[in-house]
LOGUVEX-496504 format. One record per residue: residue in three letters; chain; x, y, z of N, C-alpha, C in turn. Coordinates in steps of 0.02 Angstrom, whole numbers. Each point is the difference from the previous one (the first is absolute). Layout:
% LOGUVEX-496504
   code   unit      nxx      nyy      nzz     caxx     cayy     cazz      cxx      cyy      czz
    ala      A        X        Y        Z        X        Y        Z        X        Y        Z
...
This chain:
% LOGUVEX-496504
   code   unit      nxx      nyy      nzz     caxx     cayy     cazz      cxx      cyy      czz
    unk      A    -3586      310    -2437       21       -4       69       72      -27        5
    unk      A       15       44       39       88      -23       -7       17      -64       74
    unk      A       27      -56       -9        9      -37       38       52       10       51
    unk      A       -2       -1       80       66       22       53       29      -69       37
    unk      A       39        7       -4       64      -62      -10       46       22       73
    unk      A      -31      -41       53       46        1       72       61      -60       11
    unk      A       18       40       17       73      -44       21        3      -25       63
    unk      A       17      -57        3       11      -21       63       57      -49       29
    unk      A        3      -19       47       53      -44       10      -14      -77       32
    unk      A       -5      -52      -32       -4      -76        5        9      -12       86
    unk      A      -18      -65       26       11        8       41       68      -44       45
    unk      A       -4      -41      -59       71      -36      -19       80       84       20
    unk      A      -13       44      -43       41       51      -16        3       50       69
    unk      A      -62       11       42       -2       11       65       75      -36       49
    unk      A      -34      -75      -11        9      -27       47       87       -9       13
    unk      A       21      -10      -66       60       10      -33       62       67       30
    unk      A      -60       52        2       23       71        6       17      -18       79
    unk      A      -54      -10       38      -13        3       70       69      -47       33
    unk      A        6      -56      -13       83      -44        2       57       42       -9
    unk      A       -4       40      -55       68       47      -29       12       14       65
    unk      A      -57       60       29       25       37       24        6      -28       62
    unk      A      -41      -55       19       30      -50      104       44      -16      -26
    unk      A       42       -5      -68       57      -30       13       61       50        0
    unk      A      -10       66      -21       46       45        0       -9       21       95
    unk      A      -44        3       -8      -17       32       90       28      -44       29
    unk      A        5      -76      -16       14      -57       55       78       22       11
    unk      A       43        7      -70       58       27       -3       31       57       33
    unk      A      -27       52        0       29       77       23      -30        4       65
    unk      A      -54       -8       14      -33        7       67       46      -14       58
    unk      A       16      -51       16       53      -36       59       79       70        9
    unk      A       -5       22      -81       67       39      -17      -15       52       46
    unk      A      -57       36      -18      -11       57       10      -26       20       90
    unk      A      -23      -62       33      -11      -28       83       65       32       26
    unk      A       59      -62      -45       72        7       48        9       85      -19
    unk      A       24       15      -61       21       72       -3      -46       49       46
    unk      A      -63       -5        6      -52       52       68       46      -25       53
    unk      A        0      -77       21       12        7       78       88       26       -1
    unk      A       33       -3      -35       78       -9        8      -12      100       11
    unk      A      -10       39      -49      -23       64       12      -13       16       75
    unk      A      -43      -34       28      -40        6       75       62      -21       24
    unk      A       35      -49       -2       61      -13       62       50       40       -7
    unk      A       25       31      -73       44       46      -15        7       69       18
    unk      A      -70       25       25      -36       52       44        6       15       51
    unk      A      -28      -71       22      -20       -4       93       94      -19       12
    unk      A       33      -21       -4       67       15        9       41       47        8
    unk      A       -9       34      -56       30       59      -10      -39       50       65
    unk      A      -72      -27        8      -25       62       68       21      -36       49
    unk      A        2      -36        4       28      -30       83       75       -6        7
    unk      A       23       32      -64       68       33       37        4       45       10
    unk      A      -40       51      -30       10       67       14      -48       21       70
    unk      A      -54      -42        2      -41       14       79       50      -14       43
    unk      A       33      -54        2       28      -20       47       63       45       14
    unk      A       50       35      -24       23       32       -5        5       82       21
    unk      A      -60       28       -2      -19       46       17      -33      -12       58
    unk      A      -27      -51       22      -22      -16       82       64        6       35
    unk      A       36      -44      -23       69       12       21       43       57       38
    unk      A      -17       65      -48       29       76      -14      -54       22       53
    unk      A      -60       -9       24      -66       43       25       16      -33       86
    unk      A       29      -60      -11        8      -29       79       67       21       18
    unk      A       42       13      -31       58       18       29        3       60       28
    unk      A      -58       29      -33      -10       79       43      -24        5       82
    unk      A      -28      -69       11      -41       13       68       64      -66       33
    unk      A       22      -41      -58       23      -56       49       96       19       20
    unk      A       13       45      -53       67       -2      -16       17      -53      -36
    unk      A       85      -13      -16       17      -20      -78      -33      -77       16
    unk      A       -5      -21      -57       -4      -83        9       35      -22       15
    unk      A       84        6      -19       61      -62       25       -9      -24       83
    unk      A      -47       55       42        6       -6       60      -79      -22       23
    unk      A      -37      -11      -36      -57      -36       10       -8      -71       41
    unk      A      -58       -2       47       26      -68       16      -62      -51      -20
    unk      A       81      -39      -61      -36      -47      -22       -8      -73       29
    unk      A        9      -27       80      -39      -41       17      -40       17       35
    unk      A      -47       41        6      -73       16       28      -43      -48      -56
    unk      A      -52      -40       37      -59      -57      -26      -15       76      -45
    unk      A      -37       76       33      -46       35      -44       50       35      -41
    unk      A       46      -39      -33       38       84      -31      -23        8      -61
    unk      A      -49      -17      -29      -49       12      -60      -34       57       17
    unk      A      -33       -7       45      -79       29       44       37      102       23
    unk      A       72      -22       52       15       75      -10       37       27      -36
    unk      A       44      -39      -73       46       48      -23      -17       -2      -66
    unk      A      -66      -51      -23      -30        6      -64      -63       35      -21
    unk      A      -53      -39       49      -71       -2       -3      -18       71       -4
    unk      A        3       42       47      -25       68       16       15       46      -80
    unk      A       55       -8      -26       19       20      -54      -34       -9      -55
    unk      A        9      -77      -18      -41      -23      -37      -80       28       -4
    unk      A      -41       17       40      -50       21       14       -3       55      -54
    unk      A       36       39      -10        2       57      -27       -2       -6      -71
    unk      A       31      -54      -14       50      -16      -77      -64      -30      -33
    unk      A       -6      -54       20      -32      -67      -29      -46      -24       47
    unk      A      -48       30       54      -73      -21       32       10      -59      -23
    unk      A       46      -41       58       15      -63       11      -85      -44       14
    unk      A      -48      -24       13      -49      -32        7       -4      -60       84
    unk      A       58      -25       -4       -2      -55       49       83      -38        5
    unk      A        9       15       61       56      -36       38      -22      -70       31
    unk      A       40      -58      -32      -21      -63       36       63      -22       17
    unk      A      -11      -58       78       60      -66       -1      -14      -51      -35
    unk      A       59      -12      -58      -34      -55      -41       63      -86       47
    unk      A       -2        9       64       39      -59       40       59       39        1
    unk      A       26      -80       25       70      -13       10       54       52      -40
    unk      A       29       51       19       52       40      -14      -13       55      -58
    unk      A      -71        9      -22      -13       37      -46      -70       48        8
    unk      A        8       60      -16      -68       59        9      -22        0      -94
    unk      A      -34       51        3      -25       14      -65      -37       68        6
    unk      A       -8       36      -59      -34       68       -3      -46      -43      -89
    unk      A      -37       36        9      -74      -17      -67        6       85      -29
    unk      A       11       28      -39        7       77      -28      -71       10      -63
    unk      A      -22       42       20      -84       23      -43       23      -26      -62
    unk      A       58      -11      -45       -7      -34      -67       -6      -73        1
    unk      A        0      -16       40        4      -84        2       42      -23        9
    unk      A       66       32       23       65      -31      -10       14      -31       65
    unk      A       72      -25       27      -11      -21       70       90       -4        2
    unk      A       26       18       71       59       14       16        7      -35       71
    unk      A       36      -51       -5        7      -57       58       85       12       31
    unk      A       27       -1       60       47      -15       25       25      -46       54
    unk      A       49       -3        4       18      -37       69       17       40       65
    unk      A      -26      -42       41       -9       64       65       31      -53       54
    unk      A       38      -74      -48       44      -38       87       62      -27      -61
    unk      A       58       36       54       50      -59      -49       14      -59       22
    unk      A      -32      -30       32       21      -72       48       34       23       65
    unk      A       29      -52       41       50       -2       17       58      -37        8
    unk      A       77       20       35       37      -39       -8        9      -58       27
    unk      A       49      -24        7      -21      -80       40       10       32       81
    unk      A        6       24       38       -3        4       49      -74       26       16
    unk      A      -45       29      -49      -58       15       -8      -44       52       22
    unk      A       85       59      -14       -5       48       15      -26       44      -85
    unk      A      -56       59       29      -21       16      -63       58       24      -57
    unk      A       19       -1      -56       34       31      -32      -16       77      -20
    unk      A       40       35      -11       -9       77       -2       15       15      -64
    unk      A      -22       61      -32       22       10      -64       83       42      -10
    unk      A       23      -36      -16       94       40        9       26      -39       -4
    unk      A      -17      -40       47       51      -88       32       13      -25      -34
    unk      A       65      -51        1       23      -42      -26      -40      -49      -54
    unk      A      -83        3       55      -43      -68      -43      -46       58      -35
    unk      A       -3       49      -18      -57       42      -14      -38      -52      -56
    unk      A      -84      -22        1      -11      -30      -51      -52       28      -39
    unk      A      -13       65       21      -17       51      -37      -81       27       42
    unk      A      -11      -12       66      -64       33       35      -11       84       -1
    unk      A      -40       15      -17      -26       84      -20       23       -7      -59
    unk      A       49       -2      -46       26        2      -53        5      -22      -70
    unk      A      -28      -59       -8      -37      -57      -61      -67       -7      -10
    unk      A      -19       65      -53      -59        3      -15      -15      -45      -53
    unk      A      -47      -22      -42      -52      -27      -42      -56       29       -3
    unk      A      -21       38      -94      -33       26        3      -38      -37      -59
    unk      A      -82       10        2      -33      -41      -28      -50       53      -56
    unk      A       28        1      -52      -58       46      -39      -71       -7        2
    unk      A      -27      -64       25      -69      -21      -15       13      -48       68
    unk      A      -44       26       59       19      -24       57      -66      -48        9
    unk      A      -37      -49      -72      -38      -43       11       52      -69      -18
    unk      A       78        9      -21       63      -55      -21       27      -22       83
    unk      A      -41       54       38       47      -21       62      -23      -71       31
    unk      A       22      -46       43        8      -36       25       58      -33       45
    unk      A      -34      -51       73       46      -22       20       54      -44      -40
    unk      A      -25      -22      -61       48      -59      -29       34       33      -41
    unk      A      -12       83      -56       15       25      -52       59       53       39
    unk      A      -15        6       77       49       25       55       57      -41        5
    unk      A        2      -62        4       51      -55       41       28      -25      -69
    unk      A      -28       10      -49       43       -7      -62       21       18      -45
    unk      A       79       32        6       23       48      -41       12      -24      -89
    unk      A      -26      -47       -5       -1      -23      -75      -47       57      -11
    unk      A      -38       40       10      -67       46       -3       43       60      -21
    unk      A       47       13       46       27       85      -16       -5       -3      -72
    unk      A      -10       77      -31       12       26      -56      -56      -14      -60
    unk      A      -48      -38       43      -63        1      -45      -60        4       52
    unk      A       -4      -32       54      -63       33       45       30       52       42
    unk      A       73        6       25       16       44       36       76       27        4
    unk      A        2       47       33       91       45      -49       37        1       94
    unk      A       52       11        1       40        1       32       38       67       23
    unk      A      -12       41       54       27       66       16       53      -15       69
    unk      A       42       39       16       21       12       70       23       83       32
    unk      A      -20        4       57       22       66       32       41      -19       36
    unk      A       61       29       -5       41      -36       58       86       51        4
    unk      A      -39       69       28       75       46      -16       32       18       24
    unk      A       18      -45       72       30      -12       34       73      -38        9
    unk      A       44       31       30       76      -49      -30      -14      -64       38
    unk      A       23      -68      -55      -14      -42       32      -65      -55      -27
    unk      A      -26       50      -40      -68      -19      -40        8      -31      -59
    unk      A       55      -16      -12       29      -25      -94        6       45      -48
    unk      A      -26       15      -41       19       45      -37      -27       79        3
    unk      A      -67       -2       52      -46       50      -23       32       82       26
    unk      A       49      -18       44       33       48       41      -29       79      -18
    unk      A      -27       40       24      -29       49      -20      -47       41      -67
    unk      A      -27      -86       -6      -44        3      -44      -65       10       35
    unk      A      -66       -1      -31      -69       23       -9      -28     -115       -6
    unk      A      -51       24      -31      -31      -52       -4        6      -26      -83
    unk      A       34      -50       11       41       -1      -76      -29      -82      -53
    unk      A        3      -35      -46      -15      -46      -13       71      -59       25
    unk      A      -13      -72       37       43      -39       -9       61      -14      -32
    unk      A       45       40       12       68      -22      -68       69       -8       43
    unk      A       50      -10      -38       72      -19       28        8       50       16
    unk      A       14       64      -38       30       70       16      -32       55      -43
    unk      A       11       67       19      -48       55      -44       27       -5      -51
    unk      A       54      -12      -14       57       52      -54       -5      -64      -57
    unk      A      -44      -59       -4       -6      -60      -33      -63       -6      -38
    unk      A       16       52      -57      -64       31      -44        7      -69      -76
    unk      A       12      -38       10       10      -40      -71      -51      -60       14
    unk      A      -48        4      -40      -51      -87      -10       66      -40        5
    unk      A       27       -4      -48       56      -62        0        8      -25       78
    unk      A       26       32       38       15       -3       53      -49      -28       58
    unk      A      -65       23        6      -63      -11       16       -7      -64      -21
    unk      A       10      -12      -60      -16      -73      -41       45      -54        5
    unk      A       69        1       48       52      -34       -3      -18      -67       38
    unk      A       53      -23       22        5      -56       39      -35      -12       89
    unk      A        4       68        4        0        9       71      -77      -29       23
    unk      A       -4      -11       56      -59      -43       31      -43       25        7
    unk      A      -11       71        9      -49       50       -8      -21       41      -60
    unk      A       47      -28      -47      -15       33      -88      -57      -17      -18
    unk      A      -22       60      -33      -83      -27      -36        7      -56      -73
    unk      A      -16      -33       33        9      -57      -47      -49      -64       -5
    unk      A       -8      -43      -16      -57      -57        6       51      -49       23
    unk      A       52       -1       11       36      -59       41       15       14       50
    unk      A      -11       72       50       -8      -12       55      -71       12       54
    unk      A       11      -35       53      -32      -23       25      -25       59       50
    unk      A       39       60       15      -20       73       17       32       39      -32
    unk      A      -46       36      -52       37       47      -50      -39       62       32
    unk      A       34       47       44       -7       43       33       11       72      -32
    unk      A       64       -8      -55        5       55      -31      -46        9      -58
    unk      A      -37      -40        0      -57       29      -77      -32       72       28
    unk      A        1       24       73      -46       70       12       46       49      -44
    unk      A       74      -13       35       77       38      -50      -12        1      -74
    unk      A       -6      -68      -34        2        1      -65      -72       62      -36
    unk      A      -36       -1       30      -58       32      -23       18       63        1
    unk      A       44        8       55       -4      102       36       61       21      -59
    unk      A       52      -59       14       48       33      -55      -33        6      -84
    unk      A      -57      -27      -13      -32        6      -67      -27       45       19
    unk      A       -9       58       44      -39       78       21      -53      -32       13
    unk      A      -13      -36       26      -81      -64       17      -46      -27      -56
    unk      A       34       -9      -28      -24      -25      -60       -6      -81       26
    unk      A      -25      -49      -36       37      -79      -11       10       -1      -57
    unk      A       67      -23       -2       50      -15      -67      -35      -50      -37
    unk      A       -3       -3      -87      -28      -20      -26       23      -88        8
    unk      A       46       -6       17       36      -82       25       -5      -17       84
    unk      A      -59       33       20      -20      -24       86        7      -60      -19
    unk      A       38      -59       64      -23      -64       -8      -72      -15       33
    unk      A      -26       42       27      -45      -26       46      -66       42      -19
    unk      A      -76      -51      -12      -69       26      -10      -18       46       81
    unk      A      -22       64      -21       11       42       37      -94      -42       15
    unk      A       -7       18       74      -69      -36       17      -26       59       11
């Protein structure tokens, strides 16, 4: 009779095995979270410029050009966006989220907030978009890839841009700063200012971790073709 000889594995040598691998997983796992979600924001960006953009092109047909849009109407979301949008991206839900700001919720989860009051001046007359004080009403969007980051406090504090939320403006109107017959564009100094370096400089709105509103990180991304550059300063949320 021939004797059969099983192999097996200790349980010491299990247990051993089982550690290896929570500890390789403990390692790469977190890696592999950020690289999924950074993907998802690198996406939903890149479509919410191009939705937005082409709403743009589809309203100018019924509204005429934008430069002549009027951007202090409270609804100028509701008639020179919404209806459009409908078509593009089966928007889900229009809310007032308070004081000087709307919001749209879009079937991916994402969320696109603006300002709909620019204050007013000291005589306390409303400000208009053109004027002297323009402080950006209809025109200073914030868009939220994952519109469960939104909040009143993650709203009121721009330490947030560029990791819970990116920075756009429409504004192509003379008079509007730079956007002058532009579309719906990301936050930056000027179009023709395609260099990170530059994005990354001194300036108060450079994407950077020393300032306190780094507005151009939506820029820094678009000029990477929407990518995030492998030196983002900021954990994309």
């Amino acid at each position: 009779m021939k004797k059969k000889f099983y192999l097996a594995f200790t349980l010491a040598e299990v247990l051993i095995t089982l550690g290896i691998i929570g500890v390789v997983a403990a390692m790469t796992l977190p890696a592999l979270i950020q690289k999924h979600r950074n993907q998802v924001v690198e996406t939903r960006l890149a479509k919410i410029y191009s939705v937005m953009n082409q709403a743009i092109l589809r309203s100018e047909v019924d509204n005429g050009p934008k430069e002549y849009w009027d951007f202090s109407s409270e609804n100028f979301f509701e008639k020179y966006f919404a209806p459009y949008l409908v078509k593009i991206a089966d928007h889900t839900e229009l809310q007032d989220l308070g004081f000087n700001y709307k919001g749209v919720i879009f079937a991916d989860g994402s969320m696109l907030v603006w300002k709909t009051d620019a204050g007013t001046d000291a005589d306390g007359n409303k400000i208009l978009i053109g004027s002297s004080g323009n402080k950006g009403m209809n025109s200073d969007y914030y868009f939220f890839p994952d519109a469960k980051n939104y909040s009143t406090e993650v709203m009121n504090d721009r330490k947030y841009i560029g990791s819970y939320y990116f920075a756009f403006r429409f504004a192509p109107r003379e008079g509007m700063n730079y956007h002058t017959g532009k579309g719906f564009e990301p936050y930056k100094h000027c179009h023709d200012c395609n260099s990170e370096e530059y994005l990354k400089s001194g300036n108060r709105y450079s994407c950077n971790e020393n300032n306190a509103t780094p507005l151009y990180c939506t820029a820094l991304i678009q000029n990477n073709g929407w990518k995030i550059p492998k030196d983002y300063p900021f954990k994309i949320r």
